[in-house]
N, C-alpha and C positions, 0 to 999 in steps of 0.2 A: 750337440743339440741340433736337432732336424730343425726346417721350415716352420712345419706345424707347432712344435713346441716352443718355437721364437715368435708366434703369432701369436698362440696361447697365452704366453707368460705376458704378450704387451695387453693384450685384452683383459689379462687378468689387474694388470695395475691400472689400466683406465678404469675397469669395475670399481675397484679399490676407491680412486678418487672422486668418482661418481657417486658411491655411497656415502662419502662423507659430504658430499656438495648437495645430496638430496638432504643428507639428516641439519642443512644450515638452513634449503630451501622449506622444510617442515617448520621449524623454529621459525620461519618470519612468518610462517604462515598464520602459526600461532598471537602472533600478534595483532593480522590480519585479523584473523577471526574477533578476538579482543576488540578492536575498531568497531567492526560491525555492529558486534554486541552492543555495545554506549550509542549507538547512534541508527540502532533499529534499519540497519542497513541489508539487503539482500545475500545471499552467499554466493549468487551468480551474476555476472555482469559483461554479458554478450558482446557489448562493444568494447568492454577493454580486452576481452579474450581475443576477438579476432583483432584486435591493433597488437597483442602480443604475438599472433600467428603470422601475421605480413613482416613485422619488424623482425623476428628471430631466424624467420625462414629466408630473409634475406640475405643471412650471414652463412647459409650451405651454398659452396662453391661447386658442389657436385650435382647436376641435372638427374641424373639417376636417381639420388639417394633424398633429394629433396621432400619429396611424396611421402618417403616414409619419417625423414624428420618432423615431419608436419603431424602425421600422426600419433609420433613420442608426445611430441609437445601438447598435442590435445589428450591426451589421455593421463599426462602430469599435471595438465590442469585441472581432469576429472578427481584426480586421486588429493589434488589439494583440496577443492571444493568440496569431496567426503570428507576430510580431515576437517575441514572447517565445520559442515555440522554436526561432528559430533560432538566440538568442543561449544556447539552451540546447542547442544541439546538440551541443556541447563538454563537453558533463559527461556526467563518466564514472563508471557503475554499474556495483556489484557485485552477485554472487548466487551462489547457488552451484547447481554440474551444469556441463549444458554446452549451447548453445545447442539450443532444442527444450521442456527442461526449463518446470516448469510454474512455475517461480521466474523464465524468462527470459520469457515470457507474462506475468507478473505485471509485471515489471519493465517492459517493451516497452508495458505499456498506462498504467499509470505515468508514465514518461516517455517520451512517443514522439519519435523523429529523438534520442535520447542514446545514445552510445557504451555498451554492454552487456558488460561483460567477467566471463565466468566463471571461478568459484573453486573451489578443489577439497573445501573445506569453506565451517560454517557459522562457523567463530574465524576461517578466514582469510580471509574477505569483512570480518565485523566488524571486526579489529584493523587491516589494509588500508585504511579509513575512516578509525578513530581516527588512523592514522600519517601520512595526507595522501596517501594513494598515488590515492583515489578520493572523489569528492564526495559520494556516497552506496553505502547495501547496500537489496537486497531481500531480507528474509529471511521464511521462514515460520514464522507464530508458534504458529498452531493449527490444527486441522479438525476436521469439524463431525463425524466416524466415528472416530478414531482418538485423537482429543485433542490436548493442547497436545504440542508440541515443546521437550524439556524442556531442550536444550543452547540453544536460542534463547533461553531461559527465563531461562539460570544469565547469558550474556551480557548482557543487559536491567541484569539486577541488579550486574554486577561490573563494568560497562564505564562510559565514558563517554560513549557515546552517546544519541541521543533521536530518539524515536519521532513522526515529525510530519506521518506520511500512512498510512493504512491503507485497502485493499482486500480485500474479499472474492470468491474467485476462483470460478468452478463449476469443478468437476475431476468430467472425465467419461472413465474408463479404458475403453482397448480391447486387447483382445488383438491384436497384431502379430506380422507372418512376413513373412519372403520372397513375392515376387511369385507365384511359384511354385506355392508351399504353398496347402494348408487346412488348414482345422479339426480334422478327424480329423488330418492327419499329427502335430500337434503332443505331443510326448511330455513337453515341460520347458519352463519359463517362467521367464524369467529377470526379474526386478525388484527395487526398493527396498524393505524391508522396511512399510512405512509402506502401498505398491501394494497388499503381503498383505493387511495388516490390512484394506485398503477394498474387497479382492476376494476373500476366504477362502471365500464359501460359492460361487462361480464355481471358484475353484481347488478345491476340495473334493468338488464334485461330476463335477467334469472327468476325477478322477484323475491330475495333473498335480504330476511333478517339479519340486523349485522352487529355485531359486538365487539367491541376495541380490549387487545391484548397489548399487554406491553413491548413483543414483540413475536416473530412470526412462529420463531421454533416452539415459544411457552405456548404459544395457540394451539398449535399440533401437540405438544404431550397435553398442552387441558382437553383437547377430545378424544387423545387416547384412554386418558384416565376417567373422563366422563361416562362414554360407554354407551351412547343416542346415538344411532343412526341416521338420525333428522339432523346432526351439526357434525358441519365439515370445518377446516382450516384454509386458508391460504396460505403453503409452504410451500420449500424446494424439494428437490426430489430427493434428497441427501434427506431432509429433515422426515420426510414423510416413510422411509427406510429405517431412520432409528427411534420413532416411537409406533413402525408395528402397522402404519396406515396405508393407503391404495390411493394411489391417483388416480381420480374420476372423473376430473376432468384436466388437460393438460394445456400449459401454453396457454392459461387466460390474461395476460399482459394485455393491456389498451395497444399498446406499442411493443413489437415483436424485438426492437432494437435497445431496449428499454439494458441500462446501465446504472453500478453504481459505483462513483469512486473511494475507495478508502484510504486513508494516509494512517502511517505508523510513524507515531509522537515519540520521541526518547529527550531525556535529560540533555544529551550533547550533541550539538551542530555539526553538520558533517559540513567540511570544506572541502572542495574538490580542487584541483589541481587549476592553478590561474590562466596557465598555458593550455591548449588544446579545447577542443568543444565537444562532452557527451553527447551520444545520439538522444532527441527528444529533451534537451537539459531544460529547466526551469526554473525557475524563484517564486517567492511569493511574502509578500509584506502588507501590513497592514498598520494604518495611519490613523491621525486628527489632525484635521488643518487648520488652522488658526483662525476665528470669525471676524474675515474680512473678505469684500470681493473678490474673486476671482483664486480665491487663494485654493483649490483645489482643480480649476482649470493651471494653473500654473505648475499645480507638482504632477502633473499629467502629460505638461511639455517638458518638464524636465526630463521626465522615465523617455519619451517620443527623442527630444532631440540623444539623449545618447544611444536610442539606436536599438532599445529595448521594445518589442512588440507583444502590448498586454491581450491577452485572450482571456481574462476575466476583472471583471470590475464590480463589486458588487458596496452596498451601503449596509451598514447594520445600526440597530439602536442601541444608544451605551445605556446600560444596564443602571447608570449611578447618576446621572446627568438627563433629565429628563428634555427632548426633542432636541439632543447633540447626536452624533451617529460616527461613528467608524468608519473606515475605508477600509476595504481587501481586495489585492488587486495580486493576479497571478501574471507572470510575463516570461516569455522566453530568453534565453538565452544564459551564461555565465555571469553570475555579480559576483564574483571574487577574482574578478582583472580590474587592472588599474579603472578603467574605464565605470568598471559597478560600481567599484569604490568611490570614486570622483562622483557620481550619480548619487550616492548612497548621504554622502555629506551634502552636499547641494540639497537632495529632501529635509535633512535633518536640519538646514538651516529654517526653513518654513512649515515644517510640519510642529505638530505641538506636541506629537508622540509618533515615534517610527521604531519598528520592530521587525525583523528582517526574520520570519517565522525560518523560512530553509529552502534549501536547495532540493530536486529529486529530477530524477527522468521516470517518463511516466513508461512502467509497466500493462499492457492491455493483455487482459484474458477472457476468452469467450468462450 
């Protein structure tokens, strides 16, 4: 046997057990994927990809051959992450509107190739989750012009679901019409109240009748199917593309920076690993404090002294207790190290209700 076919035959058994080590490497993937699923989790996750890329490529003792290990390695990561959506194509998302909607863009970038089914509210995508009807919801939780969404708000707190991916979406409003029409024709504008608030001084100065839709996309198919060139919509440009209308006017936002974030709710909590810190990681819980003084400056030093830094604090009114209110309070960092935990019971001793909605890194897309 030559050189050549003494190198061949070793290449050949290294293939050999390469292939059995990829077909172990698919099976966990599979399981991976399964994770995700239950817990409305993304198929991509940048920061564990490149800590897989620094750690693995550590272990080629070859300068030369380095470079191109690094590109195996990204490109088995690629071929995992298709494996995973395809076994995720099968899950089925909620939101609410109707497709077009900037909830169903949220949701579609989220989990892309997943079955998208719209709701005709924001309780009836939630409680549709909780009941098993769907594996996850897209729901919006705030924006960056108008504020928190406060029925999403009161669900968070009464429900039993958990928050375990967030995205931050750019919502860039246009006035829409008929093919037809323009600008001047337009006498009345039909949208979601929410549309107003983030385009009041475009409607204000337009002199423009205004009409409240349940949401933005239903606004654009009601003036496609209307058929008045005197009434346009406030849509996206996606929405305005699939019922058949012309942007007339573009980029009418009060605020060009204008944002909205949405979190996808599922049945089961995602814990992340106690060790280590995801890039952008976050928590978010929400409380009652017990009515005595100071009892909510108190669980406010507790989150402070371990070291936790909240970047949202908000009050809400409980639904069944009339002038009692809610706390939601978002903060950075890992709460599944000892440290959260020890924090976690220390609240629970003074609060009168604690709920530790979920962990995410926030997502941003513009």
């Amino acid at each position: 046997m030559n050189n050549l076919e003494t190198v061949r035959a070793e290449i050949s058994a290294i293939d050999e057990q390469m292939a059995k080590l990829f077909e172990r490497r698919m099976k966990a993937t599979e399981e991976v994927a399964n994770y995700k699923k239950e817990r409305g989790l993304p198929v991509k996750d940048p920061v564990r990809e490149a800590a897989m890329v620094e750690k693995y490529s550590s272990f080629i003792t070859d300068p030369c051959i380095e470079s191109h290990y690094i590109r195996f390695l990204k490109n088995t990561i690629d071929i995992s992450c298709d494996y995973q959506m395809q076994l995720m194509n099968g899950m089925k998302v909620a939101y609410c509107g109707v497709e077009g909607a900037f909830a169903s863009i949220a949701a579609e970038k989220m989990f892309p190739g997943a079955q998208l089914v719209p709701c005709a509210d924001f309780e009836g995508a939630y409680r549709a989750v909780e009941n098993g009807q769907f594996d996850c919801a897209v729901l919006p939780m705030e924006n960056s012009y108008a504020g928190e969404v406060g029925s999403v708000m009161d669900l968070v707190f009464s429900g039993e679901l958990y928050i375990n991916q967030v995205m931050d979406l750019a919502i860039r409003h246009h006035l829409v019409g008929l093919p037809e029409a323009s600008a001047s024709d337009i006498k009345k504008v039909v949208r979601h109240p929410k549309a107003l608030e983030q385009c009041a001084e475009f409607i204000h100065k337009s002199g423009l009748e205004t009409q409240n839709y349940s949401n933005t996309a239903a606004a654009a198919q009601y003036v496609s199917e209307l058929k008045d060139c005197s009434v346009a919509a406030i849509a996206s440009e996606a929405t305005a593309e699939k019922y058949g209308l012309k942007i007339l006017e573009s980029g009418i936002n009060d605020r060009p920076d204008n944002m909205t974030r949405f979190a996808a709710v599922s049945r089961v909590q995602n814990r992340p690993a106690t060790t280590g810190v995801r890039e952008n990681e976050s928590f978010i819980i929400v409380f009652t404090v017990q009515n005595k003084a100071g009892a909510l400056a108190q669980t406010l030093n507790i989150i402070g002294a371990h070291g936790y830094n909240m970047r949202t604090l908000r009050s809400r009114p409980m639904k069944d207790l009339q002038w009692n209110y809610f706390f939601y309070i978002e903060a950075e960092g890992n709460i599944h190290t000892t440290n959260g935990q020890d924090m976690l019971r220390e609240l629970s001793a003074i609060c009168a209700r604690l709920k530790l909605v979920g962990t995410y890194c926030t997502d941003s897309t513009k």
